[in-house]
Structures are given as C-alpha cells and as structure tokens.
N, C-alpha and C positions, 0 to 999 in steps of 0.2 A: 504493500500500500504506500510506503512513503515513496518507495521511486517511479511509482505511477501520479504520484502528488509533484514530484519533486520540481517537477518545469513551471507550476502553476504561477508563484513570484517571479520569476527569471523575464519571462516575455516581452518586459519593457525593456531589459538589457539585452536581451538575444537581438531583437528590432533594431538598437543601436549598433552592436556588434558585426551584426550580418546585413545591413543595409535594407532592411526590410520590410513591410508594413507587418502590423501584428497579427493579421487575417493568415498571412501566409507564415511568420514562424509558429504560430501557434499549432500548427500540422507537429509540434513535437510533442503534442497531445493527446489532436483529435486521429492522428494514425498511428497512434500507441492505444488507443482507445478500441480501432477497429480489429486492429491484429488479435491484443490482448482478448474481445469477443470471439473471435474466431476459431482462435486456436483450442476454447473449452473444449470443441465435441472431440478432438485430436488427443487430448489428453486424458478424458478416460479410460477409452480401451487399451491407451499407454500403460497406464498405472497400473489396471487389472492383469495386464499382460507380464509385466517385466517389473511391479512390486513399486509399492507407492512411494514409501521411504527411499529410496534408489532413484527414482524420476524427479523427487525434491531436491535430493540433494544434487543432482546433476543439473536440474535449472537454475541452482542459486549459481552454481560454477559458472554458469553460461551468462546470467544475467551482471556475473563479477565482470567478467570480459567484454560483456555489452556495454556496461558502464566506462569501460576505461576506453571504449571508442565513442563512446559519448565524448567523452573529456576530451580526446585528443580530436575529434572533426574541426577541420582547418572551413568548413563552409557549412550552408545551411542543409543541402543535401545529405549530408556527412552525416550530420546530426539527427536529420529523421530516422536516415537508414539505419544506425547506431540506435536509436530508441524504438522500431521497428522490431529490433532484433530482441533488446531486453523485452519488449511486450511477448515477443513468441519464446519467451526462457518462462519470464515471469510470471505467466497466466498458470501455470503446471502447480505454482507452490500454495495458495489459498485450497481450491478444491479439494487436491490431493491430500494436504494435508487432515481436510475435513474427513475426507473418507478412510486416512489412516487412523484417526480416532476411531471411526467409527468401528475398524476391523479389532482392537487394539485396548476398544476402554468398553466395559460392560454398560448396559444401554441405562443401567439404572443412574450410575455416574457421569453418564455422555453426555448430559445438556450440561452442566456443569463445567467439566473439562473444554467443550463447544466457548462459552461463555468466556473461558481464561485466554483462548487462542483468538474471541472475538478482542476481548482487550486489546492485544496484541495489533490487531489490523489497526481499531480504531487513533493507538497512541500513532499509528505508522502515517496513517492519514494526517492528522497533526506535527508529528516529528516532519515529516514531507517539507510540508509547507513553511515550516517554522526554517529549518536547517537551510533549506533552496533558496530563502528570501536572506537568511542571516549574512552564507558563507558568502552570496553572490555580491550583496553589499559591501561586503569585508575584503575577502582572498582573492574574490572573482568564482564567476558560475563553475568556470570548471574546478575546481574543488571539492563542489556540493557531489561530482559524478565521482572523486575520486572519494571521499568518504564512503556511497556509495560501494563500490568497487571493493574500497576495504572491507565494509560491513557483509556483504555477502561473500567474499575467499574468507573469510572466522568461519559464518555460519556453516558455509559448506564443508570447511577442513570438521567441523565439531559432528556435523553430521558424516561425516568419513570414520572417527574414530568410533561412533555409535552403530555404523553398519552394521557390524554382522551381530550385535546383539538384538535390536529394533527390528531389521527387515524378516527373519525370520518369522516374528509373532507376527507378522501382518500376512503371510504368504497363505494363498486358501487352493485348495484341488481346483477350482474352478479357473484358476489364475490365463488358464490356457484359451480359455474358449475364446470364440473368434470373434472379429472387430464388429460383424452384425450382428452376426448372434446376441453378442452383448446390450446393442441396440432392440432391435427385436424384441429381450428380454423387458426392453422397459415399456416402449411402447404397447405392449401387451398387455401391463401391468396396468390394472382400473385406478388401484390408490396413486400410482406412479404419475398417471396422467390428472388424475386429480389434482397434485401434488405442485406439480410443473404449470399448473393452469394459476393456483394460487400467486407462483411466484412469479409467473408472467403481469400479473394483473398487479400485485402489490409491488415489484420494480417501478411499473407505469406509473403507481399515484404516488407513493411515497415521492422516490425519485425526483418525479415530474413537479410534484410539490415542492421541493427541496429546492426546485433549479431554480424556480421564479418567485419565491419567498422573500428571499432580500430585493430582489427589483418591487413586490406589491409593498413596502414598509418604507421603500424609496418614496415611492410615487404618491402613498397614500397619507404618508404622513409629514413629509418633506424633511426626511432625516440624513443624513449625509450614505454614501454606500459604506464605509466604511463602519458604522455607526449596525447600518442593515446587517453589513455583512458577518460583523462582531456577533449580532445577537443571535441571524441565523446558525452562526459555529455552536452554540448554547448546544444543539439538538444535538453534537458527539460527546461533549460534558456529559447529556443526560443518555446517553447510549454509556461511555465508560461507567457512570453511576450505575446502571443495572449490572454489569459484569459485575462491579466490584461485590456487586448484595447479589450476585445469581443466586449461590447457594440458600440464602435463608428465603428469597424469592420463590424458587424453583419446588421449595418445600412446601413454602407459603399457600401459592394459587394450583400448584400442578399444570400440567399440559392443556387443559380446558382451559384453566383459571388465563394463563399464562396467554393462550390464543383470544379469547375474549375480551379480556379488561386491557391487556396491549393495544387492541384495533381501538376499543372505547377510548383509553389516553392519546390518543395517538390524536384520531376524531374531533374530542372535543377542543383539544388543544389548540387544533387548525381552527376549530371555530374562533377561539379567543383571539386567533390571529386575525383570521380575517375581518371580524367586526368590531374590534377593541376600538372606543375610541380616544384611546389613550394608547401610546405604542410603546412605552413601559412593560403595560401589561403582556407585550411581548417576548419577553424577557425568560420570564417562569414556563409560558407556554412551549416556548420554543424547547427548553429542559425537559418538559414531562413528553413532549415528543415524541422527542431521543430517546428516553426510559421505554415510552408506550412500545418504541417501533422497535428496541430492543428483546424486548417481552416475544412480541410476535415473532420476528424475524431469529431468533435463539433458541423456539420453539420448530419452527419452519428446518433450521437446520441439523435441526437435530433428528426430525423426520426423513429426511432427504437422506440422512446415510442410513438410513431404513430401510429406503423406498425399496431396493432391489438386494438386498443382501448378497447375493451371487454375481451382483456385477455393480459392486458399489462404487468406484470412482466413477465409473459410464454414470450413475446415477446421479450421482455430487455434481459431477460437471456440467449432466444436459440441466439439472437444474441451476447451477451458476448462468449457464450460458440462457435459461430462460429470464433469469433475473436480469439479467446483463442487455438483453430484447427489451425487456418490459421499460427497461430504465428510457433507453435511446426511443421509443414509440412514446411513452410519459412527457419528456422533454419537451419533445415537439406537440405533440399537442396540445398542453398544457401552453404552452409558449402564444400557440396559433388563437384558442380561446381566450386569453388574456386580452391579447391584440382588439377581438372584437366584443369580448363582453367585460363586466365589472368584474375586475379579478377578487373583489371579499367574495362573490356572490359563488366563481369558481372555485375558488379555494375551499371555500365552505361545503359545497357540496363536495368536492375530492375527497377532503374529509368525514364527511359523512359515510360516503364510499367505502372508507377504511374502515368505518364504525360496521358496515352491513359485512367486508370482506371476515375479518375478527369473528361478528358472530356465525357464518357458514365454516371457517375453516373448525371454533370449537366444536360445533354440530360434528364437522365428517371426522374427527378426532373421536369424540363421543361415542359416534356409529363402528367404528371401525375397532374402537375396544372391546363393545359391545359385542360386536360380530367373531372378536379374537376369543373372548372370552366363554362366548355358546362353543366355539369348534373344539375349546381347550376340555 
C-alpha cells in the first residue's frame, strides 16, 4: 500500500522535473493503478499452484528492483514503465497474503489475524503519503523509491529465512489443479458469486464515496481542500481504530453483528456528511466511517478466504480484483452524478445504499450458517 501511495505528493515535482503537465505525469499512478487490477486474476492460480508464501516473497524481490528503476529513470517514460513493473510484482503480496492466512490460521482466529494485516495496509497507505511528500521535499523524490527499494530487499530476505518453515503449513493436495479448473471452481460456487457481487457493489459506493467526499465539503461549505482533504483522511484513523479493538469487537457483534451495524455506521455517517450544516460535524463522521466500513469490509475478508477453500488464492484474488472493479465503476459515477445533481442528496442516498448492502450481506451470512449448520 505505501508504494502504490507513494507518487500521490510527488506530482507537483515530477511536473517540474520532467517538463510536464500533471495530467500526463500523473500516468505514474493511474497505470500503476490498471496493471496492479489486472494482474489479481494472474495471481491466484499462481499462488494455489507454486505456494502462496513463495509468490510473496518473490514479489517483494521484484517490487525491490522495480523500485530502484523507479529511482534511477532518467525521463518520464522510464518512470511509468518502472512503476508499471512494481504494480505487476506488487499486486501478488495483499491477496496472497490474505489467503495464506487463511490456509494457515484456524477460521475461528482468522478475522482477527485479517484485522492485524489490515493494520498493516492501512498505516502503508499513510506511511505512503507521508514518506513520498517528506523525502521529496527534503533529499529529492528519488529517495522516497530508494527507501522503498530498501524496505522491500528486509522484507523479502526475512521472508527467505522463514521459507521452509511457513511454506510448508500452507501447501494443500489441491495445490496442482489447473488455472481453470480453479476458476471454474469459483464460479460454480453460489456463496462464491454471492460473495464477489457484494464486493463489486461495496468497492463502487464506499470507494466512489470516498473519491468525491472532500471535493462535496469543498464546495458545500467553502472550506479550503486541504482542510477537506485532512478531515476526509479521519475515515483511515477510524479504519486503524477498528483493527486496533478487532478482537474485543469481533467478540462483541460476531459476523452478523459485524456485517450489519458496519453498513449502518458506515450509512448514517454519510448522512451527517452530507446534510450537516455545520462541517465540523464532519469530523466524527468521517471517523465512525472508517470504523463502520472497517467492520464490514474485515468481515467480507475474512469470508472471501472461505469462499473456495480448495482454490483459495483464485478466491482472495477474483474477489480483490472485484473490489478493485467496483472501486474504478464507483469513481466515475459517483463523479458523473455529482456533476448533475446535489451531491448531499447523492451522497446520502450512497449511503443509504450501504445501510441496505450491511443488512443483505448479514441476512446471507445468517442463511448460510443456518444452512451449515442443518447439513452439520
């Protein structure tokens, strides 16, 4: 997550550096952004094939090397292709990772452990932005790659020394079957497609919410972006705050609880957004968000390395990569109905949306214990 963040500050000085408007260096984003989608469905049947822990750690290698051609590109070309390359290393180590939990930690611990590795994204997204805007001011941009560069040859050498004890517990008889089959497997699967249609549809509104949040707090209340953009950051505050409580949370509501009362915070939260007319009051909501959409989306993943047990990365990833759909279809529509209607009135109802998606995903949670539990 940070060196998918990491260009996000840079832009104003890549522009100066590389002679260029920021429409066009900004491509060291948006085709990091398309590769990184792409390559999800590539890496499941990787993982399931040749062992998930092995695939991680050979993309952190790779994305070390991507990184140090990042640093050294002499033009702007350089620099996409070089970020191009870390997208198709980087995309393998989120997913994979999820579904080597999942082969790896008993399911009753799984959202928990899920929880501790979402930390980890979230402070990445953070660290990103922080480090890329820091060193760039400081040392110069290229720095920010070669920190980078560092931090990933550690992780991979520590995942080298871990090999042969880690990869083994994660190895299954199934490991063989073949790149359709694996597919196939999912698509078959009724909860699978359930499963995947959720996370299609909450990338879209979360997401899609998320992108034009700070531009409606701009416009509606005439607060600076900076100001927007600060308060919109609140919603990873209240994402890390649910990691830090998963365990006593996770105990708290359970898997329904967890699905339901997340889409509800999540919901009502956008409403305070969108009709507060005081934009203070955006502050807290934007926190209980982050919590709500934590809730949901820690439950969601923790199903997802479920979904298919026999071809669990295939699983992890077509749902990443639905999520990853849902996000870029979200953006832009949310974007396009702004443009022609009231955006509290859209925001609001988006929100609502999340309130209606919460309570169907507890229902088919519900049903599906239900139905485990008659066959058990």
């Amino acid at each position: 997550m940070a060196v998918q963040r990491i260009c996000d500050p840079m832009l104003p000085e890549l522009s100066q550096v590389f002679h260029a408007p920021i429409s066009e260096v900004s491509k060291v984003i948006s085709f990091f952004a398309i590769a990184y989608g792409l390559m999800q469905l590539f890496y499941g049947p990787v993982g399931d094939r040749f062992g998930k822990y092995r695939v991680v750690m050979l993309a952190a290698m790779g994305c070390s090397v991507a990184c140090v051609l990042s640093g050294l590109s002499t033009n702007l070309d350089g620099l996409v292709a070089a970020r191009v390359a870390t997208a198709l290393a980087a995309a393998a180590i989120i997913p994979l990772s999820l579904a080597w939990v999942g082969d790896t930690v008993h399911y009753e611990q799984r959202q928990e452990t899920l929880a501790r590795v979402g930390l980890g994204t979230m402070l990445g997204i953070t660290a990103g932005q922080l480090f890329g805007g820091l060193l760039t001011d400081t040392l110069g941009w290229r720095w920010a790659f070669a920190l980078m560069a560092g931090t990933f040859a550690t992780v991979s050498f520590l995942l080298w020394q871990q090999l042969k004890h880690l990869e083994p517990a994660a190895r299954h008889a199934h490991a063989q079957v073949g790149f359709f089959k694996q597919l196939t497997q999912v698509a078959h699967n009724a909860w699978a497609r359930t499963l995947l249609s959720i996370a299609l549809i909450e990338g879209a509104m979360v997401f899609g919410l998320l992108a034009v949040t700070a531009s409606h707090l701009h416009q509606t209340h005439q607060i600076s972006l900076t100001l927007a953009g600060g308060t919109t950051g609140l919603f990873g505050l209240g994402g890390m705050a649910y990691m830090a409580a998963a365990k006593h949370v996770i105990r708290r509501f359970g898997e329904v609880g967890l699905a339901r009362f997340g889409g509800l915070y999540f919901g009502l939260a956008f409403l305070v957004i969108a009709f507060t007319p005081w934009w203070p009051l955006a502050l807290p909501a934007c926190f209980v968000a982050g919590f709500g959409f934590a809730m949901f989306h820690n439950t969601m993943q923790a199903k997802a390395t479920q979904m298919v047990p026999t071809a669990r990365a295939t699983g992890v990833t077509l749902f990443a990569g639905f999520l990853f759909l849902g996000q870029s279809i979200g953006v832009l529509v949310l974007a396009a109905l702004i443009s022609h209607f009231n955006s509290s009135y859209v925001l609001g109802g988006v929100g609502l949306g999340v309130v209606v998606l919460g309570v169907f995903f507890a229902r088919a949670i519900a049903k599906r214990n239900a139905t485990q539990a008659d066959h058990a």
